[in-house]
C-alpha positions in Angstrom: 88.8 144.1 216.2 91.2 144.3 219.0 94.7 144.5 217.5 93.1 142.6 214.8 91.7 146.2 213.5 91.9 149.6 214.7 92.8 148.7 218.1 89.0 147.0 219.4 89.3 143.8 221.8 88.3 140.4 221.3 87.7 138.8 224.3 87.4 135.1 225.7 84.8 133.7 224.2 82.7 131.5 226.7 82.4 128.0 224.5 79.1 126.1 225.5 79.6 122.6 226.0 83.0 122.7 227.4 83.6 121.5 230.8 86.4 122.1 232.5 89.0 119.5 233.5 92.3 119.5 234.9 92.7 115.8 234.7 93.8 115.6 231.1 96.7 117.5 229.2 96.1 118.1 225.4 99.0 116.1 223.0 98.9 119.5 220.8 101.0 122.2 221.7 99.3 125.4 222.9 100.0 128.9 222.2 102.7 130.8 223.9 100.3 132.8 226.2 98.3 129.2 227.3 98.0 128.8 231.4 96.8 126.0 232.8 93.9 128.1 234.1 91.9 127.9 230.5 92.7 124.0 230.2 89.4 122.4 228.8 88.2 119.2 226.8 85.3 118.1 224.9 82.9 115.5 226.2 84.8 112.2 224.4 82.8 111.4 220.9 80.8 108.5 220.5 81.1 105.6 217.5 83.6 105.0 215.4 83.9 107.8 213.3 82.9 110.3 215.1 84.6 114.3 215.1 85.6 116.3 217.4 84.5 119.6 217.6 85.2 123.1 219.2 82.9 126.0 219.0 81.9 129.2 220.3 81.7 132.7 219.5 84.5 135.1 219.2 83.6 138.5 220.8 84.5 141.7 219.3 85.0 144.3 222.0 82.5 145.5 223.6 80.1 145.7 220.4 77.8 143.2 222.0 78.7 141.3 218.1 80.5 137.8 217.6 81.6 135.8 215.0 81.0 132.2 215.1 83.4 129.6 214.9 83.6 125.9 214.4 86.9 123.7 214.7 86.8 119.6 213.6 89.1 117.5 214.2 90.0 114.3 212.0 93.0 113.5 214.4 92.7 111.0 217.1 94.9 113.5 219.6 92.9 115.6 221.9 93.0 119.5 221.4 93.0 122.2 223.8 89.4 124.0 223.2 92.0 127.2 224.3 94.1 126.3 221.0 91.1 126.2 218.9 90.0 129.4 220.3 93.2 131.6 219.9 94.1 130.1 216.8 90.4 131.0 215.6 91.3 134.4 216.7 94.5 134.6 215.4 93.1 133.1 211.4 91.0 136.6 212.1 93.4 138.7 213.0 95.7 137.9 209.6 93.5 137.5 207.2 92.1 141.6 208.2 96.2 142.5 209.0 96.7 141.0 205.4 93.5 143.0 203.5 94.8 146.2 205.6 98.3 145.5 204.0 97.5 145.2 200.4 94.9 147.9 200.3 98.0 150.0 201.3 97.2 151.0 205.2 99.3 148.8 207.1 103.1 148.2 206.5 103.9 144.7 205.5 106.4 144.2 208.4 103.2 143.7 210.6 102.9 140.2 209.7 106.6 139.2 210.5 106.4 136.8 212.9 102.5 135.8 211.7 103.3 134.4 208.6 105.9 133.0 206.7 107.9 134.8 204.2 106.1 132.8 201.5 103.2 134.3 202.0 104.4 137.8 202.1 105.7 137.1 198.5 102.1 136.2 197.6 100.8 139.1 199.1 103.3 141.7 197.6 102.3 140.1 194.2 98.7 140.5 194.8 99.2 144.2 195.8 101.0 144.3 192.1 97.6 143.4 190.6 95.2 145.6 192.9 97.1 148.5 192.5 96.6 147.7 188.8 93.2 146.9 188.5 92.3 149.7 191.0 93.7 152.2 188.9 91.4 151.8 186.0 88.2 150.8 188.0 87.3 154.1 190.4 84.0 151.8 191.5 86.1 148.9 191.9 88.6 151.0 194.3 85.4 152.4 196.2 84.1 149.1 197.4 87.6 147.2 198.3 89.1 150.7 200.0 87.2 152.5 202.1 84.8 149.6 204.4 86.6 148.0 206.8 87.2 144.1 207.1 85.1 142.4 208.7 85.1 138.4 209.3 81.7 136.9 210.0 82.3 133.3 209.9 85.1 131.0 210.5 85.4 127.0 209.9 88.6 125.3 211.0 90.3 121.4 210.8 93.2 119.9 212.6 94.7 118.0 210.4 97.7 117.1 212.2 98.8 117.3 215.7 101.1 120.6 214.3 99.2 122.0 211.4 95.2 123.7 211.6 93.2 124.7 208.2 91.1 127.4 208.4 88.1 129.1 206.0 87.0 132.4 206.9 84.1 134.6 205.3 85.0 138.1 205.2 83.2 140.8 204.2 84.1 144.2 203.0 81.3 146.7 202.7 79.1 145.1 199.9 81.6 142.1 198.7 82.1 139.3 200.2 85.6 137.1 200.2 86.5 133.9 201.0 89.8 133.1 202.9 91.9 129.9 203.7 94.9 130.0 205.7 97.1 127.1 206.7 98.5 127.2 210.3 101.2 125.3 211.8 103.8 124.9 214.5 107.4 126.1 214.1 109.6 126.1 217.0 107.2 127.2 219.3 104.9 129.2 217.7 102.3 128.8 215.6 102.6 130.7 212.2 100.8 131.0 209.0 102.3 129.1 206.3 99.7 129.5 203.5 97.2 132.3 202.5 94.4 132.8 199.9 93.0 135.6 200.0 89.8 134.9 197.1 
């Protein structure tokens, strides 16, 4: 997937229901590459309680495949469809930089500027403890290896104006992994402060 692996594109995704509106400006800070050209909202919820919610599909290159994506809100601040979109994108794009980096293929300083140094700690321990199970198991080292990352769902949450949760289902060649990252704003960009890779 585009510079998320192996150099393939992910494109805009077209997200139905989204009408576009240059009347209202989002209280949540886009990404640094936002234009006012891509400025949408969703159709204001109904009742009290209701959610807010941004999907689409995320494509990958010219493939002709997507991955669906899903983005509530429990905030009373509106959210740039675009943010939910790139940062959809972007929870992608780490979590298969991330695999990439403890299976040994990618240098860790990839991720400098993605996520926090926190998480790089987490991830150089859990390279510790693949290197060693891997070494004993050769079936083990066959199935997390050699397939190629590939997300296939992904379920996010604003939970603050600043800070987005995201779960992502990944699968590598027969197994299949869960992922939660944490995102939030510093400065002004927005940066992964907490990974899990299950």
């Amino acid at each position: 997937m585009s510079d998320m692996h192996q150099g393939t594109q992910i494109n805009e995704a077209n997200n139905g229901g989204i009408t576009k509106t240059r009347e209202e400006v989002a209280s949540i800070p886009p990404l640094e590459d936002e234009d006012d050209a891509w400025t949408q909202t969703m159709p204001a919820p109904k009742g009290p309680r209701a959610v807010r919610k941004y999907n689409g599909k995320i494509p990958i290159g010219k493939s002709g495949m997507s991955i669906p994506y899903q983005v509530r809100s429990c905030i009373s601040e509106s959210v740039l469809p675009k943010t939910a979109f790139d940062l959809s994108v972007k929870a992608c794009k780490v979590s298969c930089l991330c695999v990439e980096v403890v299976r040994g293929r990618l240098p860790m300083r990839l991720l400098h500027g993605l996520v926090t140094t926190s998480c790089c700690e987490r991830l150089e321990f859990m390279i510790e403890l693949m290197q060693g199970a891997t070494a004993e198991c050769v079936d083990l080292h066959r199935k997390r290896f050699y397939a190629q990352p590939v997300p296939t769902l992904v379920d996010g949450m604003v939970v603050a104006p600043t800070k987005f949760e995201f779960t992502l289902k990944l699968v590598i060649g027969p197994v299949t992994y869960w992922v939660n990252l944490i995102f939030e704003l510093q400065g002004s960009a927005w940066r992964c402060t907490y990974l899990d890779l299950g």
